[in-house]
MITI-831124 format. One record per residue (C-alpha): residue number from 0; residue in three letters; x, y, z. Coordinates in nm, 4 decimals. Last residue first. Example, Ala and Ser with C-alpha at 12.3 -4.5 7.8 and 13.67 -1.06 7.14 Angstrom:
// residues 2
+-----+------+----------+----------+----------+
! pos ! code !        x !        y !        z !
+-----+------+----------+----------+----------+
!   1 !  SER !   1.3670 !  -0.1060 !   0.7140 !
!   0 !  ALA !   1.2300 !  -0.4500 !   0.7800 !
+-----+------+----------+----------+----------+
//
This chain:
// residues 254
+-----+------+----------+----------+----------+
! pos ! code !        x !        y !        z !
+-----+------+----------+----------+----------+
! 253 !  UNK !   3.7095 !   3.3446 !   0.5510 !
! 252 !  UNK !   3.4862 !   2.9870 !   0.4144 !
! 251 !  UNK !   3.1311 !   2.9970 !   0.6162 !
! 250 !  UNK !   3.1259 !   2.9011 !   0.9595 !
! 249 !  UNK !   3.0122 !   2.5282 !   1.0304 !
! 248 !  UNK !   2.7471 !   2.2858 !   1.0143 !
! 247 !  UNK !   2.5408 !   2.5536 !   0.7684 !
! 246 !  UNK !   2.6535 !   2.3589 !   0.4524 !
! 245 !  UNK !   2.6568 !   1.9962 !   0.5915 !
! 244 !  UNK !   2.4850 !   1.8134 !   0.3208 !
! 243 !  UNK !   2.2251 !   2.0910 !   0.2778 !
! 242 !  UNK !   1.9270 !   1.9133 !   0.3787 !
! 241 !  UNK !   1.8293 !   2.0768 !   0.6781 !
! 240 !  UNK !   1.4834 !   1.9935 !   0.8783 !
! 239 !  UNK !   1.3257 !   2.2600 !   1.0762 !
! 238 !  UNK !   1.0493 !   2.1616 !   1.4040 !
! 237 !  UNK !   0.7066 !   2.2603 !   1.4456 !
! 236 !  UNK !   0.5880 !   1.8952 !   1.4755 !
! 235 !  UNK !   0.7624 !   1.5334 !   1.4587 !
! 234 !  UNK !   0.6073 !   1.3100 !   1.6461 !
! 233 !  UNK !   0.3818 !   1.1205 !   1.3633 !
! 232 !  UNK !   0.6934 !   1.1128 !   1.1662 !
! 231 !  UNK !   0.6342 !   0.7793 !   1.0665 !
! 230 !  UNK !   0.3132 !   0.8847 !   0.9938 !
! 229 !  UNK !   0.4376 !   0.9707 !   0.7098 !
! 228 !  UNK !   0.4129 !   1.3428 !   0.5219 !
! 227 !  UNK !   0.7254 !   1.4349 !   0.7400 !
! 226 !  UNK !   0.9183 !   1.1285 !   0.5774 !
! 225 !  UNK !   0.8362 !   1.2103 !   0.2146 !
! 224 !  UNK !   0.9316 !   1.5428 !   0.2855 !
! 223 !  UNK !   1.2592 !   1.4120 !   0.3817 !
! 222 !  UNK !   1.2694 !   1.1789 !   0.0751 !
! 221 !  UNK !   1.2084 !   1.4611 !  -0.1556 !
! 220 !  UNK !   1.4915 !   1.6264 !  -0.0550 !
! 219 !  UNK !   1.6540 !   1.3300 !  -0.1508 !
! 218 !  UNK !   1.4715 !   1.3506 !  -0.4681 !
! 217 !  UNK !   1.6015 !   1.6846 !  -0.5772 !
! 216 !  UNK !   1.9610 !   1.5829 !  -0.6023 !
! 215 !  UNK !   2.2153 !   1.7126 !  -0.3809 !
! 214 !  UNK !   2.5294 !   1.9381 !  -0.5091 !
! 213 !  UNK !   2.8319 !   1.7987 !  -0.3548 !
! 212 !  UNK !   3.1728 !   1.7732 !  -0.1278 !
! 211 !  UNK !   2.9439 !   1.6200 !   0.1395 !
! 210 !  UNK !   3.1252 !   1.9517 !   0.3422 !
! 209 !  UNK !   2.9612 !   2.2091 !   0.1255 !
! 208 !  UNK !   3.1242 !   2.5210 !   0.1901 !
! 207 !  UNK !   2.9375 !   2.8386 !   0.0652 !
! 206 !  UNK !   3.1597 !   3.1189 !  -0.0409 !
! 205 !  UNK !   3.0328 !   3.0960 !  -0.3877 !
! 204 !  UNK !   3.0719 !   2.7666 !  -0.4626 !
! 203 !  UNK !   3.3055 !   2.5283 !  -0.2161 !
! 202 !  UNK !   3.3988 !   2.1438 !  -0.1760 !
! 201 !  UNK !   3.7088 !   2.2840 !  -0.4355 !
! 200 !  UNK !   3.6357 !   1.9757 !  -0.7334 !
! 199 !  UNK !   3.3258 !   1.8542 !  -0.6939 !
! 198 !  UNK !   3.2003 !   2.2006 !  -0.5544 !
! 197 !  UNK !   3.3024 !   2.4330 !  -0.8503 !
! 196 !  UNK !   3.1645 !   2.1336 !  -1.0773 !
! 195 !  UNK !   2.8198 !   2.0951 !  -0.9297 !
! 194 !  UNK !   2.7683 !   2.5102 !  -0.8329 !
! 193 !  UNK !   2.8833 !   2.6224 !  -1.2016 !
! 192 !  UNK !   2.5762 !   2.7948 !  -1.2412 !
! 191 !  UNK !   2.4090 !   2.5638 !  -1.5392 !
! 190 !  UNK !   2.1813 !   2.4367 !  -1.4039 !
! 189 !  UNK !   2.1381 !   2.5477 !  -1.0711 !
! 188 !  UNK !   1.7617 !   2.7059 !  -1.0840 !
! 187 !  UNK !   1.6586 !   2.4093 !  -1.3331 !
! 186 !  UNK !   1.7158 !   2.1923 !  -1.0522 !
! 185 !  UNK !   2.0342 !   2.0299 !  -0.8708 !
! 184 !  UNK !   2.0483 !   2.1165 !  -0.4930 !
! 183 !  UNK !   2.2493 !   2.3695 !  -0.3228 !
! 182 !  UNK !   2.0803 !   2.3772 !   0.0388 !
! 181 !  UNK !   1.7096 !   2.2669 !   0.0913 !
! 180 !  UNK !   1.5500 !   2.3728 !   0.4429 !
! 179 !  UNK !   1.2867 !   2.1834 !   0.5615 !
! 178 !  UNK !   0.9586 !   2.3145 !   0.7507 !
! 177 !  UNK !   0.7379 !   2.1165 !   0.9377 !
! 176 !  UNK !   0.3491 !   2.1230 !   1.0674 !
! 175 !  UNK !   0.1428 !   1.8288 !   1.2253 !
! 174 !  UNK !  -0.2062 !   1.8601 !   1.1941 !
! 173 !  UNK !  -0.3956 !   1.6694 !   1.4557 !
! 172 !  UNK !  -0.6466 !   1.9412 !   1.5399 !
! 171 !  UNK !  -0.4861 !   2.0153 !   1.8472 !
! 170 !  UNK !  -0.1392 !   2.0436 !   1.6840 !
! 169 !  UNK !  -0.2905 !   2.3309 !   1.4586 !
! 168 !  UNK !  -0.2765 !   2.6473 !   1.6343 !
! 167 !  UNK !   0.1283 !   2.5573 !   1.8042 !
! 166 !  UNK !   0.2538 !   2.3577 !   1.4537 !
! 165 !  UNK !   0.1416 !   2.7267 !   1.2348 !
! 164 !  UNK !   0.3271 !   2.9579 !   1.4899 !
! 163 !  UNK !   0.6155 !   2.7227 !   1.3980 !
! 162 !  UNK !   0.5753 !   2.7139 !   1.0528 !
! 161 !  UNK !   0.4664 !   3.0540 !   0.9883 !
! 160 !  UNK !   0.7520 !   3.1707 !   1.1724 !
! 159 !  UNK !   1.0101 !   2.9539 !   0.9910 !
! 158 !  UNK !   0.8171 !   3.1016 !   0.6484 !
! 157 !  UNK !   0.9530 !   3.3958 !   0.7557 !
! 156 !  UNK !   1.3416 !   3.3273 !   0.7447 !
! 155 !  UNK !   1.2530 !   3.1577 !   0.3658 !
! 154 !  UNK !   1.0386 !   3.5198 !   0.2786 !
! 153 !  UNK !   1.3781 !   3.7647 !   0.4311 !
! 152 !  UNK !   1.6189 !   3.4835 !   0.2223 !
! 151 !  UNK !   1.4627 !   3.5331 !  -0.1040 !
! 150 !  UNK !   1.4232 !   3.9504 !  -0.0630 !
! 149 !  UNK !   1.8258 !   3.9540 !   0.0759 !
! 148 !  UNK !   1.9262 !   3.7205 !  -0.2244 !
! 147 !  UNK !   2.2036 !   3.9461 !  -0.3917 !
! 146 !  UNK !   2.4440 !   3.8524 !  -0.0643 !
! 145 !  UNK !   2.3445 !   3.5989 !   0.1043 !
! 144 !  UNK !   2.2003 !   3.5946 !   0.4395 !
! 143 !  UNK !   2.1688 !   3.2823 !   0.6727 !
! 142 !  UNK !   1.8864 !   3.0574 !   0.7887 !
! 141 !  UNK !   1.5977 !   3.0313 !   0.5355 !
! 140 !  UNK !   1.8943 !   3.0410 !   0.3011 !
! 139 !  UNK !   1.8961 !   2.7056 !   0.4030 !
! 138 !  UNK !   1.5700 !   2.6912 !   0.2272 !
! 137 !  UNK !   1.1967 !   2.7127 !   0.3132 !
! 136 !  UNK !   0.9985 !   2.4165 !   0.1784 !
! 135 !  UNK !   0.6869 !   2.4055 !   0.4259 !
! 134 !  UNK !   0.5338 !   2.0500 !   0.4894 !
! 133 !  UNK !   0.1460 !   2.0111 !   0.6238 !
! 132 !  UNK !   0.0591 !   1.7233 !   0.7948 !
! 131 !  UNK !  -0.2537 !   1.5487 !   0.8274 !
! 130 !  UNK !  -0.5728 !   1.5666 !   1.1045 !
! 129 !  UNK !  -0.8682 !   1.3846 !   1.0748 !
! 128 !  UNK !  -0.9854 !   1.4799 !   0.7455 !
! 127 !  UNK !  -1.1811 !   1.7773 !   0.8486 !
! 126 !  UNK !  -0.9182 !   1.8879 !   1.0155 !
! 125 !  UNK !  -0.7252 !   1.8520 !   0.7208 !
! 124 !  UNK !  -1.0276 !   1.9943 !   0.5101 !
! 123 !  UNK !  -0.9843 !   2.3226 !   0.7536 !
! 122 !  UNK !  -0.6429 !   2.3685 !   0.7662 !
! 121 !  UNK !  -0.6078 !   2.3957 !   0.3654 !
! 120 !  UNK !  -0.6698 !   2.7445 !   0.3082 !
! 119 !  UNK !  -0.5302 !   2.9150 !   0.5679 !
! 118 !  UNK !  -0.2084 !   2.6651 !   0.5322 !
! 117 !  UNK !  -0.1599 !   2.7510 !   0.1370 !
! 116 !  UNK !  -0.2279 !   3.1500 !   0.1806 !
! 115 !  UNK !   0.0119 !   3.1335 !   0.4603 !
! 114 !  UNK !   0.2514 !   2.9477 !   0.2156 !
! 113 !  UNK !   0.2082 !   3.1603 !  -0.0635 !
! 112 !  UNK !   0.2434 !   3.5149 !   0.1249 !
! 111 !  UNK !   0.5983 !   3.3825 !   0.2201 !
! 110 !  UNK !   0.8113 !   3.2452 !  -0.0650 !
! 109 !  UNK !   0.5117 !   3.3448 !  -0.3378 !
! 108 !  UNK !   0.3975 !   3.7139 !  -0.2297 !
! 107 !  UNK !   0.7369 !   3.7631 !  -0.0617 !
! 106 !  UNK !   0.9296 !   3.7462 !  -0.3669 !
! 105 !  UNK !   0.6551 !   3.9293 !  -0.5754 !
! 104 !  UNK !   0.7411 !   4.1884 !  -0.3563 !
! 103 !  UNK !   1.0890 !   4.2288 !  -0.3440 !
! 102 !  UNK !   1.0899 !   4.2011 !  -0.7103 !
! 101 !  UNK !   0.8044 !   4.5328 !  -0.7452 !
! 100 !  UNK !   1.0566 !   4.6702 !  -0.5079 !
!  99 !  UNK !   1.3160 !   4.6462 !  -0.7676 !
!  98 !  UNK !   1.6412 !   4.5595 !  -0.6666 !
!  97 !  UNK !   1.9471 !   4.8035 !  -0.6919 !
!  96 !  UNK !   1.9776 !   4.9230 !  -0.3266 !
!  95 !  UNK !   1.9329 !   4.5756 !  -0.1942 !
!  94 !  UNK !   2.1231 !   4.3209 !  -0.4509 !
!  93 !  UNK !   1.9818 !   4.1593 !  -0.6873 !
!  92 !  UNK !   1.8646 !   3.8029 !  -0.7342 !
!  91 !  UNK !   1.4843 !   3.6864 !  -0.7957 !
!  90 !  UNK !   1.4732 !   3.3399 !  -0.5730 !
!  89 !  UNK !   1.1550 !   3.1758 !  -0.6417 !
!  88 !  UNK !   0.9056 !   2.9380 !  -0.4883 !
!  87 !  UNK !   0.6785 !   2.6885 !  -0.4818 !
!  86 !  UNK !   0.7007 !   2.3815 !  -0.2174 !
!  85 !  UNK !   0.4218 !   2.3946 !   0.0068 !
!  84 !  UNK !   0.3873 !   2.0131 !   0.0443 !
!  83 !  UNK !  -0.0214 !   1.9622 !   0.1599 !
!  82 !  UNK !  -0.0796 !   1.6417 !   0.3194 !
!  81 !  UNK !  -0.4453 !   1.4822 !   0.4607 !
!  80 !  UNK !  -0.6961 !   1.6267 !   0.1690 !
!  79 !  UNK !  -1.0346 !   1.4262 !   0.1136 !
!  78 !  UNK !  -1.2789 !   1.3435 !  -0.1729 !
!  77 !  UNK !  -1.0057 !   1.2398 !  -0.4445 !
!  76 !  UNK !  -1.1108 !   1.4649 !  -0.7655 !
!  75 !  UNK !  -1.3927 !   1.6818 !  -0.6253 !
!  74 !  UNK !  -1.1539 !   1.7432 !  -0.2749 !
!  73 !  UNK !  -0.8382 !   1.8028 !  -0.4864 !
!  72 !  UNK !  -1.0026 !   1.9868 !  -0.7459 !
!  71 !  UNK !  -1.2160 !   2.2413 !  -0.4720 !
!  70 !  UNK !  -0.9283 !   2.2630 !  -0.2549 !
!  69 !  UNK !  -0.7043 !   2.4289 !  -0.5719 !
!  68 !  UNK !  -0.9854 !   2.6650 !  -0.6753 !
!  67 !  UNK !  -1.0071 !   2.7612 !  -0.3111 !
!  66 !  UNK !  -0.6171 !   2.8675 !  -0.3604 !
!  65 !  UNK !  -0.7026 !   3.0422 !  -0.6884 !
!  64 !  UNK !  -0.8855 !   3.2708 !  -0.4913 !
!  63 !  UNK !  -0.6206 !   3.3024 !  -0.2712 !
!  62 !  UNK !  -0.3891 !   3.4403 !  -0.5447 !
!  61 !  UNK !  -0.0247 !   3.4053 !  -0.3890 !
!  60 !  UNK !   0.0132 !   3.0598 !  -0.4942 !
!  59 !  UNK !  -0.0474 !   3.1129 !  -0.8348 !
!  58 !  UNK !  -0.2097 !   2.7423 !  -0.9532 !
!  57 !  UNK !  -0.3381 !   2.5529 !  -1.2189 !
!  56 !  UNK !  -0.4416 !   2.2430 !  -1.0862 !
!  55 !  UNK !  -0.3620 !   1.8789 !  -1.2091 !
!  54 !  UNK !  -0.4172 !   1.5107 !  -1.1330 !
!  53 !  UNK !  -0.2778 !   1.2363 !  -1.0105 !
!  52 !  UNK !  -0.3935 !   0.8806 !  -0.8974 !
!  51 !  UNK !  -0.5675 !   0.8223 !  -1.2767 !
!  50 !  UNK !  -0.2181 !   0.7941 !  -1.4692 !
!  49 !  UNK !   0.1488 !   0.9069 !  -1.3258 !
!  48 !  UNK !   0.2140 !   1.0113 !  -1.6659 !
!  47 !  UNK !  -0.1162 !   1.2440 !  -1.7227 !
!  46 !  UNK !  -0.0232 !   1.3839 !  -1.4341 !
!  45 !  UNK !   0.3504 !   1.4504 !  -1.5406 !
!  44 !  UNK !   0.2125 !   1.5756 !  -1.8851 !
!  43 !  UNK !  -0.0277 !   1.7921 !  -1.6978 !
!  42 !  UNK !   0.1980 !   2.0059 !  -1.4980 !
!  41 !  UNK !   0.4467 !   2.0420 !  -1.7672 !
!  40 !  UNK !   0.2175 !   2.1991 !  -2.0036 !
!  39 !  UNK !   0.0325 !   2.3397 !  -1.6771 !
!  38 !  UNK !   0.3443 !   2.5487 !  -1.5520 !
!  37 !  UNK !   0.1992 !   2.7769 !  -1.2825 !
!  36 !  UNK !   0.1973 !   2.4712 !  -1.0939 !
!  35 !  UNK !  -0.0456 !   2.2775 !  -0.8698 !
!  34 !  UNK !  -0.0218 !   1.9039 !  -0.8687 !
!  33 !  UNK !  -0.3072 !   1.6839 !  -0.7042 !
!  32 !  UNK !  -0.1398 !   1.3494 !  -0.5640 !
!  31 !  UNK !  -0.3437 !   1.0561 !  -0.4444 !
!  30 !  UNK !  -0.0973 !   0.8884 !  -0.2461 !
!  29 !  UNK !   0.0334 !   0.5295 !  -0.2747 !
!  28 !  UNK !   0.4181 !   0.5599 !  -0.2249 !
!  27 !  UNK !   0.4895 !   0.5639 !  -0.5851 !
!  26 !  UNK !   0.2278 !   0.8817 !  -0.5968 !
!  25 !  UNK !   0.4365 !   1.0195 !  -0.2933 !
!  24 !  UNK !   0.7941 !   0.9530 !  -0.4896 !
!  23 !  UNK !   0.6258 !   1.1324 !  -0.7847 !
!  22 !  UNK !   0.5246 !   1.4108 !  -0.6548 !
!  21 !  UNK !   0.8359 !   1.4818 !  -0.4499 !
!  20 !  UNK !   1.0545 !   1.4745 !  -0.7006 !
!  19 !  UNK !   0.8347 !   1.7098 !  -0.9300 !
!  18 !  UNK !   0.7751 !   1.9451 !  -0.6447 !
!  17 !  UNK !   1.1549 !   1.9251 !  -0.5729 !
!  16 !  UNK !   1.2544 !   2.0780 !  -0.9293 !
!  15 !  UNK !   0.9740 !   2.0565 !  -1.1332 !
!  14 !  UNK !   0.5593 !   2.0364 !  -1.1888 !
!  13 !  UNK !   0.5126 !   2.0279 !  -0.8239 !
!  12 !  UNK !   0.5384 !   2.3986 !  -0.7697 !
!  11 !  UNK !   0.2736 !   2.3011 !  -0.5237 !
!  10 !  UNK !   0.1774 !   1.9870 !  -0.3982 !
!   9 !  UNK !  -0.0902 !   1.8638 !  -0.2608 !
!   8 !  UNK !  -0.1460 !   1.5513 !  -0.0980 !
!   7 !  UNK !  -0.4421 !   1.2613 !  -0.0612 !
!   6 !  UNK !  -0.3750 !   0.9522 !   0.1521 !
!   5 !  UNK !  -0.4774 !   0.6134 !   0.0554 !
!   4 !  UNK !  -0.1386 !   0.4652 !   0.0921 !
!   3 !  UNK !   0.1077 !   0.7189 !   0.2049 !
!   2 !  UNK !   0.3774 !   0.5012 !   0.3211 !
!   1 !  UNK !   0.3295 !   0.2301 !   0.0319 !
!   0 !  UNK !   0.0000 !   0.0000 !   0.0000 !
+-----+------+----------+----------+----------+
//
């Protein structure tokens, strides 16, 4: 029956990256899997791949009326929602004084404003449900400053807040609520960066130090996700996860 037999998740930004990893490692673990994207080309061909257990949504995760358009799919589609992965994100890069605020913004809207927007919605047809668990993807940036990134990593530090606030309204209802915190990890955001090689061959990109000595993949991120989702992380609330491969063990290169 796999770990999440006959449970119902959604994901967002599932149609790549993490999302996709994690979509398709919780459909081979028995879930019913709706994903939302912005992306519905690429959406729907992995839905339409994974066959009648999956299914698509379009989805901007900082409209909330497209939000209730999401809950009204999964719950029409598969009757019931136990997980939702709030994976979507983006990192737009420039530095403070030269950003546009109309970049800080948007940042915000889908890092943070998404995954409030994703929990307010949700919470109810989880309680509903029973209870579930509800998985934030914030970053390791989530946890430091970088320089160029100051909008991406103000959203990741918030969505900490969220989580934890988040865990302390909904533990009564049975809703368990994580965040985990990706480091360098090998999407369609790294391609092509340098990160894989600079770190194969120094154990460093950009003044970060990865002690595993490389990039991750997007499905062992996947796996931890996988793991809050389960019950066998029934207690395992309010708490952050790094996947980073050592990255924020230590103090960054001088």
């Amino acid at each position: 029956m796999g770990r999440l037999g006959g449970t119902t998740a959604i994901v967002t930004g599932g149609a790549g990256g993490i999302g996709e990893a994690t979509v398709r490692l919780f459909a081979a673990e028995g879930a019913n899997v709706l994903i939302a994207d912005l992306d519905e080309e690429r959406g729907r061909g992995l839905a339409d791949e994974l066959g009648p257990a999956a299914a698509f949504a379009a989805l901007d995760v900082a409209d909330e009326e497209a939000w209730a358009g999401v809950a009204r799919t999964a719950l029409e589609r598969f009757g019931s929602v136990g997980v939702l992965v709030n994976n979507a994100g983006g990192a737009p890069s420039g530095s403070i004084e030269q950003q546009p605020r109309s970049d800080y913004e948007r940042a915000v809207a889908v890092n943070q404003t998404g995954v409030w927007l994703g929990i307010r919605t949700l919470a109810p047809h989880l309680r509903a449900a029973g209870g579930g668990a509800i998985v934030n993807v914030s970053s390791a940036l989530g946890m430091l400053g970088a320089p160029g990134l100051a909008a991406y990593s103000a959203a990741k530090f918030a969505v900490r807040g969220i989580t934890r606030s988040a865990a302390l309204e909904l533990a009564g209802d049975g809703i368990r609520v994580n965040s985990v915190h990706p480091g360098l990890i090998d999407t369609a955001e790294t391609e092509g960066s340098g990160a894989a090689e600079a770190i194969a061959e120094t154990g460093e990109f950009a003044r970060i130090t990865v002690p595993l000595g490389r990039i991750g993949a997007a499905t062992e991120v996947a796996q931890l996700i996988l793991f809050l989702a389960s019950a066998e992380s029934s207690y395992c609330t309010g708490a952050e996860y790094l996947v980073d491969g050592g990255m924020l063990a230590g103090p960054p290169p001088a």
